[in-house]
Each structure stands twice: as C-alpha cells, then as structure tokens.
C-alpha positions as CSV (number, residue, x, y, z in Angstrom):
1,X,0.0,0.0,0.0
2,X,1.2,3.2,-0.8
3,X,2.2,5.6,1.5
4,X,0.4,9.2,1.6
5,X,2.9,12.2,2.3
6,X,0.3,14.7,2.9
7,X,-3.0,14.3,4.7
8,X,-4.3,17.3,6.3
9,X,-6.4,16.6,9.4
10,X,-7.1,18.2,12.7
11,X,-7.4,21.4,11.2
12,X,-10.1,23.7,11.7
13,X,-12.5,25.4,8.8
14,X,-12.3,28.7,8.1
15,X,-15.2,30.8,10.0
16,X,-17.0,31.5,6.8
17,X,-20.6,31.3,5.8
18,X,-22.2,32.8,8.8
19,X,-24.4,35.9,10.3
20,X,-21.5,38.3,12.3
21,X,-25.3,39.8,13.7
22,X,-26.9,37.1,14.4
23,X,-24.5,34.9,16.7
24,X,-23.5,37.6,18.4
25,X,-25.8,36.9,21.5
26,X,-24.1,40.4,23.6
27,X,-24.9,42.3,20.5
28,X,-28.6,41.1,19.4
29,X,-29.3,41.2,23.2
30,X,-28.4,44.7,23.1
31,X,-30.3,45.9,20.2
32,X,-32.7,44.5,21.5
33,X,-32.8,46.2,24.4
34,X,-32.4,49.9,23.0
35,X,-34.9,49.4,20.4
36,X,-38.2,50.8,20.4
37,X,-40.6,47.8,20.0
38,X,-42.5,48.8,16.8
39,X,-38.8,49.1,15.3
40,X,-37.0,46.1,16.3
41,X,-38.3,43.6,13.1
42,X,-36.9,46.0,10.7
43,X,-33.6,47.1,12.5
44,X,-32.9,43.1,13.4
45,X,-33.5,42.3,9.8
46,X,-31.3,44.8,8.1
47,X,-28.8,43.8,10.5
48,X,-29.1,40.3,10.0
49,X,-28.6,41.1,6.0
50,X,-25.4,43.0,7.0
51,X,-24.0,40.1,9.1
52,X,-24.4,37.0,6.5
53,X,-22.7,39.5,4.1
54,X,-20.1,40.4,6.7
55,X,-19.7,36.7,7.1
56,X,-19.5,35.4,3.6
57,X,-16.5,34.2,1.8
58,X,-16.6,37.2,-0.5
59,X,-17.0,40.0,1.9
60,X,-13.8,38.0,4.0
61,X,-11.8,38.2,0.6
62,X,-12.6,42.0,0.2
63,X,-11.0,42.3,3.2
64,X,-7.8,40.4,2.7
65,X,-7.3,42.1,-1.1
66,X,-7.7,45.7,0.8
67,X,-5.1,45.2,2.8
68,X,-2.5,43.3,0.5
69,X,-3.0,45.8,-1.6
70,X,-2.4,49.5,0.3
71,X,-3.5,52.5,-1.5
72,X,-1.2,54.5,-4.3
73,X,-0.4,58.1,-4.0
74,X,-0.5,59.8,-7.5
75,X,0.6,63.5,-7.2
76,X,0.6,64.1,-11.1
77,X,-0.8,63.2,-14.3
78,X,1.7,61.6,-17.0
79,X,1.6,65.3,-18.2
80,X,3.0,66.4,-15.1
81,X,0.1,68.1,-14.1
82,X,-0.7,68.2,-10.3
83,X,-3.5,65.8,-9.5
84,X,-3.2,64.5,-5.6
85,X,-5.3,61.4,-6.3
86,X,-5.2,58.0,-4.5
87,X,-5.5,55.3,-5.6
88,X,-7.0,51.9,-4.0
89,X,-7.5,48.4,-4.9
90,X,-11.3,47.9,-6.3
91,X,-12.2,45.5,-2.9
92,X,-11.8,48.8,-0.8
93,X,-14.3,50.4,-2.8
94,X,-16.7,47.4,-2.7
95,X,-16.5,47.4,1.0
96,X,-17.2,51.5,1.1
97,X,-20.0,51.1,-0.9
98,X,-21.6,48.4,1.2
99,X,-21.4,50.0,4.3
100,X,-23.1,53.2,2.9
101,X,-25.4,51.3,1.0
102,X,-26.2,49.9,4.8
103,X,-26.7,53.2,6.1
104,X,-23.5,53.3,8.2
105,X,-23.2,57.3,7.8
106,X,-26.6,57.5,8.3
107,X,-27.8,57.9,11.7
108,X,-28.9,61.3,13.1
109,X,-32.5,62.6,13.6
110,X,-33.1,58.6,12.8
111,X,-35.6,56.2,15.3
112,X,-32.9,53.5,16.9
113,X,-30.2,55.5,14.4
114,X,-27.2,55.5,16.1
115,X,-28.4,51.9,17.7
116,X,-28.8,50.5,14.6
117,X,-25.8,52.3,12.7
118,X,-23.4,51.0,16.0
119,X,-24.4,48.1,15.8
120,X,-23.8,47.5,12.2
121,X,-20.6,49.2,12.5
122,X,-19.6,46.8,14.8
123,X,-20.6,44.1,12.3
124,X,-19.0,45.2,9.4
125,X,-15.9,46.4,11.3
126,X,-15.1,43.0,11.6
127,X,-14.6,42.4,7.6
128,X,-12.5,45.3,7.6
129,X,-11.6,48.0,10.1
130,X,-9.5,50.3,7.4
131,X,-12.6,51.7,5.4
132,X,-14.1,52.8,9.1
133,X,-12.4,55.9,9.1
134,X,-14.6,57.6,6.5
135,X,-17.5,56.0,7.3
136,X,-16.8,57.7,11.0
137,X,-15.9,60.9,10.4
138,X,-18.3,61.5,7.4
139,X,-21.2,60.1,10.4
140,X,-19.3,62.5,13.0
141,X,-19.2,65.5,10.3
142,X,-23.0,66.0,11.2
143,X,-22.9,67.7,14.6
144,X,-20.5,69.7,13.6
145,X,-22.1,71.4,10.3
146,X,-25.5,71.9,12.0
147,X,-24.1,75.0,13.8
148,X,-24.3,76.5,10.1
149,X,-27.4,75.4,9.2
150,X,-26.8,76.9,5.3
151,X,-24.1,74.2,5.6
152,X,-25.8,71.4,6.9
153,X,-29.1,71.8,4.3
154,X,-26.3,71.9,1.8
155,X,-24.2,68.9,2.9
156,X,-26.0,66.8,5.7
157,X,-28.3,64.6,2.8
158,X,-25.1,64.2,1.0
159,X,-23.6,62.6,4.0
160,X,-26.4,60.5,5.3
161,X,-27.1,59.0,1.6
162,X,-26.9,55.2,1.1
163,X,-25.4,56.1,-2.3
164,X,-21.3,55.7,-3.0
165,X,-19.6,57.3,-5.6
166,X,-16.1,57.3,-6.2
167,X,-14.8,59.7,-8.6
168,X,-13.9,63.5,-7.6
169,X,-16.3,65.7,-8.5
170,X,-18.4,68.6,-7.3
171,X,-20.0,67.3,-4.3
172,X,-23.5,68.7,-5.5
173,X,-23.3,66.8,-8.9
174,X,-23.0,63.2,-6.5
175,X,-25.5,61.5,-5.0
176,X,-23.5,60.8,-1.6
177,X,-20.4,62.1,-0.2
178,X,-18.1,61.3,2.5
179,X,-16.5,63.5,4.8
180,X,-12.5,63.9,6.8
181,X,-11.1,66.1,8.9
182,X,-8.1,67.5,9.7
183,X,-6.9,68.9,13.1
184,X,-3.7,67.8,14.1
185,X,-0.3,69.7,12.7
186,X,3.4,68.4,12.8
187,X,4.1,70.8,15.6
188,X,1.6,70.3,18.2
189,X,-0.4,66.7,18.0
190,X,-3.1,66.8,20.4
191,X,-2.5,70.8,21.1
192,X,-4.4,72.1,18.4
193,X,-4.1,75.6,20.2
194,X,-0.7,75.7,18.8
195,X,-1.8,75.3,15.2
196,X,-0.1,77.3,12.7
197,X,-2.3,76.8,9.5
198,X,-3.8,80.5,8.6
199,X,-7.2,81.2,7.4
200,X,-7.3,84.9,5.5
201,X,-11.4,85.9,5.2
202,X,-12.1,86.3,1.4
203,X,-15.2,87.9,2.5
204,X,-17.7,88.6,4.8
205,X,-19.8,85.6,3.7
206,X,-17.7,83.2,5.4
207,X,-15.1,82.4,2.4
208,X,-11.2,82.1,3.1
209,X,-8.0,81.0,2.2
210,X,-5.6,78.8,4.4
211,X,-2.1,78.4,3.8
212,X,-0.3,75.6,6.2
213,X,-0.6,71.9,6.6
214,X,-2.2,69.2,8.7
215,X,0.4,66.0,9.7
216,X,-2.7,63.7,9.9
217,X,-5.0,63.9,7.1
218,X,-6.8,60.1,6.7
219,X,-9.2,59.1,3.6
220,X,-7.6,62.0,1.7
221,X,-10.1,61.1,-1.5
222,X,-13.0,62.0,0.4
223,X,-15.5,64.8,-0.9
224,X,-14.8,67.5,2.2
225,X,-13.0,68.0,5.0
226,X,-13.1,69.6,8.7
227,X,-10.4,71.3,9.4
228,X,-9.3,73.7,12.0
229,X,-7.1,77.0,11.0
230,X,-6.0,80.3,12.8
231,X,-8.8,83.1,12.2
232,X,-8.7,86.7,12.8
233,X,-10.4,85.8,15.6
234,X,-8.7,82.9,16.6
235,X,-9.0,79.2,16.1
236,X,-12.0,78.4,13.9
237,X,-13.2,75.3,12.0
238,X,-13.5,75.0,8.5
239,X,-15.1,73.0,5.5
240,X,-12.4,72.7,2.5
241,X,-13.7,70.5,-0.4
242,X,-12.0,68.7,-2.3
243,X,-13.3,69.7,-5.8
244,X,-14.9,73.2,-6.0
245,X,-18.5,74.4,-7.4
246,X,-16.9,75.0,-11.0
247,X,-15.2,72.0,-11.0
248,X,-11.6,72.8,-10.6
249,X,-9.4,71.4,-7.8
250,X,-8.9,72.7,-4.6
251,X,-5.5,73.3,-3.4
252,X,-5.3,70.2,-1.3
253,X,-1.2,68.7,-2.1
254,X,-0.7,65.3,-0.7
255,X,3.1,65.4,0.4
256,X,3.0,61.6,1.3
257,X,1.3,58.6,3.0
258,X,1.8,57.3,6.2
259,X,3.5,54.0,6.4
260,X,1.5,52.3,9.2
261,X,1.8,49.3,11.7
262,X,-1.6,48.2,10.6
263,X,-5.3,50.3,9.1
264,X,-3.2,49.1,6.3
265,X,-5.9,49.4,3.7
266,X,-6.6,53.4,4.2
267,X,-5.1,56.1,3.5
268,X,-3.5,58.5,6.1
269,X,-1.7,61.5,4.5
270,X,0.0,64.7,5.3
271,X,-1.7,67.6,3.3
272,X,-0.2,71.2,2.2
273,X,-2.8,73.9,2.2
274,X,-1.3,76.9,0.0
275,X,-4.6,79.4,-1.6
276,X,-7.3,76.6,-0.4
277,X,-10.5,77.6,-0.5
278,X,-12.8,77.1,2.5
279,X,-16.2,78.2,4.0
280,X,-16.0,78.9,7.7
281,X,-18.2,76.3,9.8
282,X,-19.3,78.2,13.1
283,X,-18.1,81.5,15.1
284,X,-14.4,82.6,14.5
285,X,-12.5,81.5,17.3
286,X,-14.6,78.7,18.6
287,X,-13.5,76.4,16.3
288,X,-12.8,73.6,18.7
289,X,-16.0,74.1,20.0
290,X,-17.8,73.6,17.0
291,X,-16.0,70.6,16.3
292,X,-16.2,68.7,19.8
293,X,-19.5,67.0,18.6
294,X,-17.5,65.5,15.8
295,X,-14.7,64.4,17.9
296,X,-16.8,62.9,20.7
297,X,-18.9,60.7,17.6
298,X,-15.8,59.3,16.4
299,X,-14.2,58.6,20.1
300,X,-17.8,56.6,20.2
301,X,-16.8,54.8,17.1
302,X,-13.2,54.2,18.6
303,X,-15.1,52.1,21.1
304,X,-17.3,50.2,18.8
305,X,-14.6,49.6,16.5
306,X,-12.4,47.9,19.7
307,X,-15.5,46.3,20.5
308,X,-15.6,45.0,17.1
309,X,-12.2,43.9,16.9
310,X,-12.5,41.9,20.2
311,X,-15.5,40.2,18.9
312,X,-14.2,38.9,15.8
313,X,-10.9,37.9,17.7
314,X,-13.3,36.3,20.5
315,X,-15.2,34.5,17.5
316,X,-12.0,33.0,15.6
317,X,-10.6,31.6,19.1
318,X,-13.8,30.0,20.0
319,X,-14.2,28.7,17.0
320,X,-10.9,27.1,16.6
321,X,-10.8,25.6,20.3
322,X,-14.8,24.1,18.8
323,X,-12.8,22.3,16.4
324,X,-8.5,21.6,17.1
325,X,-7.8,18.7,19.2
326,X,-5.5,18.2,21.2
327,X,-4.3,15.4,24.2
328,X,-7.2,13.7,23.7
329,X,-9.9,16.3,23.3
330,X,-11.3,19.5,22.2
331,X,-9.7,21.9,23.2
332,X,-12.8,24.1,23.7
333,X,-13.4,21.1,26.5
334,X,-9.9,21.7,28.3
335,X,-10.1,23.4,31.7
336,X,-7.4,25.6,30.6
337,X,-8.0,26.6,27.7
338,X,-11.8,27.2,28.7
339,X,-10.8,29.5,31.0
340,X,-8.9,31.5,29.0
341,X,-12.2,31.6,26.1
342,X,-14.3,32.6,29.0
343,X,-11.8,35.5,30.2
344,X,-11.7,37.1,26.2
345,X,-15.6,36.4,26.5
346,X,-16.1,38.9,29.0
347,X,-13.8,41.5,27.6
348,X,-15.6,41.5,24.7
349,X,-19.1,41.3,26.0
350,X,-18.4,44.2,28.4
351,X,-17.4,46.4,25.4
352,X,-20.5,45.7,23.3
353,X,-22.6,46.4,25.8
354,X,-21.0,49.1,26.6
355,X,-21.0,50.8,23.6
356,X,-24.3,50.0,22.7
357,X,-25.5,51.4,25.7
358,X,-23.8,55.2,24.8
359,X,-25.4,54.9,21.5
360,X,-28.7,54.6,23.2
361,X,-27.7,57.3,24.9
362,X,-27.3,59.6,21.3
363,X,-30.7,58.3,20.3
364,X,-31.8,59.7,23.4
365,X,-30.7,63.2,23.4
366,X,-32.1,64.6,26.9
367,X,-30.1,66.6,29.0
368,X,-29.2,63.7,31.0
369,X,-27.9,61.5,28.3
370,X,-26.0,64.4,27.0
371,X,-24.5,64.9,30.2
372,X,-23.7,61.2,31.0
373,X,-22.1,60.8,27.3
374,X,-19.8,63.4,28.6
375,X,-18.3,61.6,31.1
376,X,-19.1,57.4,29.9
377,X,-17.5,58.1,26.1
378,X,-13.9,59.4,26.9
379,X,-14.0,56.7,29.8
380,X,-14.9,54.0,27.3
381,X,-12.8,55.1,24.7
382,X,-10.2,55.5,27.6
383,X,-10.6,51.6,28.7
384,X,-12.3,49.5,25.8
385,X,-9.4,50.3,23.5
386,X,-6.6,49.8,26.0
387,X,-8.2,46.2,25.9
388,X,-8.4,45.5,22.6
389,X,-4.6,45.2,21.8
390,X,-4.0,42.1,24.5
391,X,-7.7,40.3,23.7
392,X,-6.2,40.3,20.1
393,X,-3.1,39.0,21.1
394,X,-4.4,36.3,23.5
395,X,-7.2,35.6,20.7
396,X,-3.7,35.1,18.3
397,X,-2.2,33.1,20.8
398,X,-5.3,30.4,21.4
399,X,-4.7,29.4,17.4
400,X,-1.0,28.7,18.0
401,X,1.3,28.8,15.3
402,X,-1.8,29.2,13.0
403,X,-2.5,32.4,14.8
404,X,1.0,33.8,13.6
405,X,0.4,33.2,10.4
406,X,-0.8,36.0,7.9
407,X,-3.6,33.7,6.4
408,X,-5.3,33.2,9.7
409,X,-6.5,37.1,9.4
410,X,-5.0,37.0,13.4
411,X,-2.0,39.2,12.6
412,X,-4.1,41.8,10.9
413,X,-6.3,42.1,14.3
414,X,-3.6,42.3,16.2
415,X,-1.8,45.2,14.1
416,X,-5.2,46.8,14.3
417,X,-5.6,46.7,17.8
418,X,-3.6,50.3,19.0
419,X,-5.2,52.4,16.6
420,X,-8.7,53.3,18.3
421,X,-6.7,53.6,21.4
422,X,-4.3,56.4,19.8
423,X,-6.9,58.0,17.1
424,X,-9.0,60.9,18.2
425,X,-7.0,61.1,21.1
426,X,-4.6,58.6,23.3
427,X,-5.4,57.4,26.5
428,X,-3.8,60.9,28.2
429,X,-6.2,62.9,26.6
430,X,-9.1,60.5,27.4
431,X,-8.1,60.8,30.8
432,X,-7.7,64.4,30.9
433,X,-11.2,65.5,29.4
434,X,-12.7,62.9,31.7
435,X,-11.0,65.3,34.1
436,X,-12.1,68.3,32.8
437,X,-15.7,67.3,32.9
438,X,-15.9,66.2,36.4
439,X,-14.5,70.1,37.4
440,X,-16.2,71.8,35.0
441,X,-19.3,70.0,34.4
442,X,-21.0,68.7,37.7
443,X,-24.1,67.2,36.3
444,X,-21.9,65.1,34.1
445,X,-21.0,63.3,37.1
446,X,-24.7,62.9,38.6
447,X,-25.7,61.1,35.6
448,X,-23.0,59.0,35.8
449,X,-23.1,58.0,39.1
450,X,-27.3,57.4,39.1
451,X,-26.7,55.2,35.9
452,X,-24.1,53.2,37.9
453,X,-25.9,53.6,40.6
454,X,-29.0,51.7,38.9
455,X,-27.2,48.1,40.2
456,X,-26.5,48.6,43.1
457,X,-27.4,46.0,46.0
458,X,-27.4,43.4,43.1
459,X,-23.6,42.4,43.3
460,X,-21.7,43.1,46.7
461,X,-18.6,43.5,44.6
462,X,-20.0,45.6,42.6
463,X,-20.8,47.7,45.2
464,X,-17.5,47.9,46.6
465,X,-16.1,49.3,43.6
466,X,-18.7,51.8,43.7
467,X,-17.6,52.5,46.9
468,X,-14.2,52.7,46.4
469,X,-14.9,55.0,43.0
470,X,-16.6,57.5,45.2
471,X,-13.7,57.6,47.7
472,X,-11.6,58.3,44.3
473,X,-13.2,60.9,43.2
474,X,-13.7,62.8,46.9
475,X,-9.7,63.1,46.7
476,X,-8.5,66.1,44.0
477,X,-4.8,65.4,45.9
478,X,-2.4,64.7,42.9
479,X,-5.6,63.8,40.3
480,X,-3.7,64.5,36.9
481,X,-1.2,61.8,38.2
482,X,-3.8,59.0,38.8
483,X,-6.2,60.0,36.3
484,X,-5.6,56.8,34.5
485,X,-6.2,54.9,37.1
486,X,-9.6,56.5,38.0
487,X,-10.6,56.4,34.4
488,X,-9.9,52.9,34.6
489,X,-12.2,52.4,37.7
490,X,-14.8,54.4,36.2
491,X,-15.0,52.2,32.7
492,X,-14.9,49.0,34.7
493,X,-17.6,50.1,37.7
494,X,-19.7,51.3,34.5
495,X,-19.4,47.7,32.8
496,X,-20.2,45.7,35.8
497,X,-23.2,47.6,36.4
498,X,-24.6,47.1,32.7
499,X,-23.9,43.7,32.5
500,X,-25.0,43.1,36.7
501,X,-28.5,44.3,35.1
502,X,-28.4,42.8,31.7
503,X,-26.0,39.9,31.4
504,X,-26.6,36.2,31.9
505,X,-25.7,35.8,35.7
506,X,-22.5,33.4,34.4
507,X,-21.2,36.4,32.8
508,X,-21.8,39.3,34.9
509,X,-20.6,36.9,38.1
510,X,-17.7,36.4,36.1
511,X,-17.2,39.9,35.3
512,X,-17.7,40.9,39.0
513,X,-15.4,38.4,40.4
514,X,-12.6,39.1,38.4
515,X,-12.5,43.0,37.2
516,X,-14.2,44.2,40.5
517,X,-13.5,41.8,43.4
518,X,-9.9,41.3,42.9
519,X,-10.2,37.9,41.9
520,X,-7.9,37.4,38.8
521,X,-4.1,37.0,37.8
522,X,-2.5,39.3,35.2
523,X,-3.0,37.2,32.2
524,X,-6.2,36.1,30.5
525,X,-6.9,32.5,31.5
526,X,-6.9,33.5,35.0
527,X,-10.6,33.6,36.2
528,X,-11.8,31.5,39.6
529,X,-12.1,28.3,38.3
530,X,-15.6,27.8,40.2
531,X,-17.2,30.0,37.8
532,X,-19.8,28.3,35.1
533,X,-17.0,29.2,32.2
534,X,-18.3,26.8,30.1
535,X,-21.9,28.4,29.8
536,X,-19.4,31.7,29.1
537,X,-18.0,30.0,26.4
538,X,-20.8,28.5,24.6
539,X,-22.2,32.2,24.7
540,X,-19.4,33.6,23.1
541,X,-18.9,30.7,19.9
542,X,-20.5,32.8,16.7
543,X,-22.9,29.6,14.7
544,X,-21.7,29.1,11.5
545,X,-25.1,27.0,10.9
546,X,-27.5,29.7,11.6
C-alpha cells in the first residue's frame, strides 16, 4: 500500500458562511434592548442582511485584497500636471460602498439611528476596520455642520445618503459624499491651540484662504474635510472640499502617505494647504468648540470599532478551540484553555454592551444623556481600547502557530488593535477630558453615578467598587497623576453595572469576580475556576449553521 505524504487533518474550517449579527448573543441582546418595539423587526433584519454579508467568503476576501493591496499616492498626471489622487484596490471600494449602501453614515434625527448604525458598524468592522475611518468621520461630520445650518441643508443629505460614488467631482453633482477632517499639525499633535495653519477671510460671507498643513489627514479622496485653521479671531473650523463648485481642484497637495503598523488598507496622508479655499463652519474663534460633537462621535466609534475587533478575535478563538484537538480532546473542553475563552468572552461582552448602551444614549438626546455621554464616552474610549490590543493577542495566541500566520487574518487584528486607542486622542487625553468634565461639568457626574448607581445592591462587589470610585473621586490630591487609574475604575464600575443588570448571571458573576472583586491574575486565563466558564463560552462561539 502506498504511502500518503500529505494528509491534512485536525485542522479547523475557516469561519466563513455565517451571520456576524446574528451569533452575536451580547450584540442582538443589546439591540434588543435599546430598540423601540414597533422598530426592532426592521432594524434586526437589516442587520441580520449585513452580518451573513459580513460573514460570507466574498466579503472576508474584500478584506484580505484591501489590505494586500495598500492605497497608491498619485501626485501628477503623466503630463505632469498636479493631481493628488489616491489610488485603491477595487475591494476597498466594494466594502465602502456596502457600508453606505447599509446606512452606516446614516444615523442622526433617525428612530434606533445611532443603535442601529453601532451596531452595524460593529458588524461590518469586523470584515474590515480600514474603510471605518470615513464612514466615521463623514457620520461624525454631522454635529459639527449643524451649527451653520446653510451648511448642513447643503451637505448633511449628502452625508447621510446610502449612495457611493467614487470619482472627484463637485459634491452637489453626486449623489453621496463622505466627509474627513483634519486637526492635528506636525508641531503640536493633540494641542491644536498651537496650530499654525492660517485662514485669511475672502469675505464677509464666510469664504477664506488657508495656507499651512495638517500631519494627519486620513481618507484624503473623500469629498470635504473639517479642518481647523488660525482666524482673525482665533482658532475656527473650517469645511475645505476637495473639488470646488466649477469644478476645478482645490489646493489640497498630498506630500506623502503614512506608512502604518496596521489600518493598512486606508489612506493617512500629510496635506499642504497653499490658496485653499474654504467656508467657515461656526463662530471665529470657537473652532474647537464647534467641532467637539464631531470628535466625541468618532471617540464613540473608537469604542465600537475595539468592540468590534475583540469580537471577531473572540469568535475566531472560539471557533478554533470548537474544532482543534489536542491530548485527547477539544480543546474548547480543556479546563485551561476554557478558562482562557471565558476571560476574552467577557472583555468582549463588556465592550459591546457598553457601547451599545452610549449609542442609546445619542438616540436619546435629553439633558441627562447628554451629560452622562460626557463623562461614559472618553471613559470607554479610555478603557475599551486599551483592551483590545491584548484580547487580540491572546485571541492570536489560542490558534498557535496558525494564529502567527498572515492567512489566519489574526495578525491583521492584532496590528489593528492600538489604533482606536491612539486615534481621536490617546489614552492621556481621554483621561484628561474625563477630568475636565468632572471640574467643570457637575451634572456630568450625577448622571453617571445614578446610571451606575441603577445596580446597586445586586452584586456586593460591585458595590464595593462603587464605593471605592466614590472615595476616588472625593480626593483632588495629585488627580492629573492617577487619572488613569480613575478612568480605569470608572470604565470597569460602568461595565459591571450594565452587565450586573443585563448579562446572563454566568457572565456578569464572572465579570464581578474578576475586574471588580480582585479575583484574577495578570494574564487572560486566570478567572476562579468555580465559575460556570463553560456556559461563558458556549455564549461567546458565533454559529456558523444559523
């Protein structure tokens, strides 16, 4: 009998052919609960249609080509004529296009709109995270453009259309546009106050010119941009499009793309402004202001995006424990190895939940919501993404070998990981503005406390934290240098009391035990082994039947 060289067994499928929406129990759960009754049907099946596309074997592919295939800068024609184009492999464009087509810059003045759109952000996300940045920022531009409301009848239906159109052109002569911004310069980062970019009034209709140059510019191709400048009057926020009215280019020079650890698949550029044309958005001198609406959507979408990130990372490890053996057994069945599942379950349970529960809190829009977003979003974008970047790893780590491997989509997670944590503001500035708001903004902290507040009795550890939060926050000695640490506590009391009140009791025990009651090492894996992990698990496995 002849020998065979190669037989491949004990290798797992690929997690293909399956609804990212749908066996995501934390995420469905939550819809659930922050939909309006009459609305649910109609939000669950859009999203539903979203996740078996998210999940197919096409949509996966998109993903990979994006990314092996990092967009082109092309500053002239053959002619030598300037052109600042860039250009990017067709999958990147199929992926744009479904997510508007989905609605996912579509979301304000909507029933269940920022819900529904979070939610199927954190859906798609997990296809693809690149392509998030303009579908974010052209969601966030919306705030920002109603404080001109000439602007916003002008460019808000252009922004919230399920239409995508590539090509540069006037913005009124396409049927949807998407939106960047630029605020940080090479010389001050997160400072914007010591921007340097000049904006010389044309008129006194709101037209200027700017002449200086923003270090990070991402999605440089879209329509328009938000940018901040030096007024007259100080620092002011302005719209530069791309392509003007008559059809000519803006003065909008693309000096170079970033070369990135990972978001390989978009495009982050440093632009030169030099004569560019731009209408004033808001009051001179209140640009930042005017653009803090914007800022504080997309520090939202930071979170949902980690969220999303840990959930597909969740998924794949599940999913290869469900079907690698190993001394004798699954190794979703070993002790071990369970208990390391369960750990990444509850990271990623508390950060869906979490966000799902701010974007409730949009769809809300009363003074309390507004005041406990100003507290709960820099918090969660503080904490969720400062998570992401070790679930990913551990996720990696649970494939083996397999997990190191390009093919495995694992490294790309990983690579991803940092960037919500660093984008729209790194974990100092998180910390600081949660800072700012508890001096400056009492009532900020009264709705955050009474929504943490809402659990308490139910979990004695719980209300220990709650406690000890309080103690934290009665001492101002030294605060700048333990803000982290109290933004920390503040994230984690916040999770435990949303999933105390809305988790399976497994999971929010779980949760309790480990993040709040002191119960757990300083690795994943690490949970009190008395705890039901295996229900934990079985939760967290996405069904690739369903």
């Amino acid at each position: 009998m002849e020998a065979t060289t190669h037989t491949v067994t004990n290798q797992p499928p690929p997690l293909v052919g399956y609804d990212v929406f749908s066996s995501d129990r934390a995420l469905t759960e939550a819809v659930d609960r922050h939909t309006a009754p009459e609305l649910l049907d109609g939000v669950r099946e859009g999203l539903a249609a979203l996740g078996r596309t998210a999940g197919s074997a096409q949509a996966q592919e998109w993903g990979f080509q994006a990314n092996e295939n990092p967009p082109k800068l092309r500053t002239h024609d053959r002619y030598g004529h300037r052109i600042d184009e860039v250009e990017f492999h067709p999958a990147w464009h199929r992926l744009l296009g479904k997510a508007v087509s989905s609605g996912l810059t579509d979301a304000w003045g909507q029933p269940a709109g920022h819900v529904r759109r979070a939610a199927g952000f954190l859906v798609w996300t997990q296809v693809e995270a690149g392509h998030g940045c303009p579908l974010s920022m052209t969601h966030a531009a919306v705030p920002a453009l109603r404080t001109d409301p000439v602007l916003a009848a002008e460019w808000e239906p252009r922004l919230t259309s399920h239409l995508y159109e590539q090509e540069l052109r006037p913005a009124a002569l396409k049927p949807g546009a998407l939106f960047g911004m630029g605020m940080t310069e090479k010389q001050g980062g997160s400072d914007v106050r010591a921007n340097t970019t000049s904006a010389v009034p044309l008129d006194a209709e709101g037209e200027y010119v700017l002449t200086g140059h923003k270090w990070f510019c991402s999605a440089p191709m879209c329509d328009g941009f938000l940018v901040l400048a030096q007024a007259p009057g100080g620092l002011t926020c302005f719209l530069v499009p791309r392509v003007l009215p008559d059809g000519t280019r803006n003065v909008f020079a693309i000096q170079r793309l970033k070369d990135k650890l990972g978001n390989r698949s978009n495009a982050s550029s440093e632009v030169e402004f030099d004569g560019t044309w731009a209408r004033r958005v808001g009051e001179e001198g209140r640009g930042v202001r005017t653009i803090i609406e914007m800022v504080a959507a997309t520090r939202l979408d930071c979170a949902v995006g980690a969220a999303a990130l840990m959930r597909q990372a969740v998924a794949q490890a599940t999913h290869h424990a469900a079907h690698r053996s190993a001394f004798g057994g699954k190794l979703i069945d070993k002790p071990l190895m369970r208990n390391v599942l369960a750990d990444l379950a509850l990271e990623s349970e508390a950060a869906t939940t979490l966000a799902l529960r701010l974007a409730s809190a949009y769809d809300s829009d009363t003074e309390e919501e507004r005041a406990f977003l100003r507290l709960a979003v820099p918090a969660a974008k503080y904490w969720t993404t400062k998570r992401c970047t070790p679930v990913a790893a551990e996720a990696l780590e649970c494939l083996g070998g397999n997990g190191y491997v390009e093919e495995s989509g694992m490294p790309r997670l990983l690579r991803e990981a940092p960037l919500n944590s660093i984008w729209e503001g790194s974990g100092n500035v998180q910390a600081l503005d949660v800072l700012r708001a508890l001096q400056r903004e009492p009532q900020a902290l009264n709705a955050f406390l009474q929504e943490v507040g809402k659990a308490r009795g139910a979990d004695h550890r719980l209300d220990g934290a709650i406690k000890n939060l309080l103690t934290e926050l009665a001492d101002l000695d030294g605060i700048e240098a333990r803000a982290r640490r109290l933004v920390e506590r503040m994230a984690l009391v916040l999770q435990g009391s949303l999933l105390v009140r809305w988790a399976p009791p497994e999971v929010a025990d779980a949760f309790c035990a480990s993040r709040l009651g002191g119960d757990w090492g300083a690795a994943f894996g690490t949970l009190p082994h008395t705890l039901d992990l295996g229900r934990i698990v079985d939760r967290a496995r996405a069904d690739v039947t369903g």
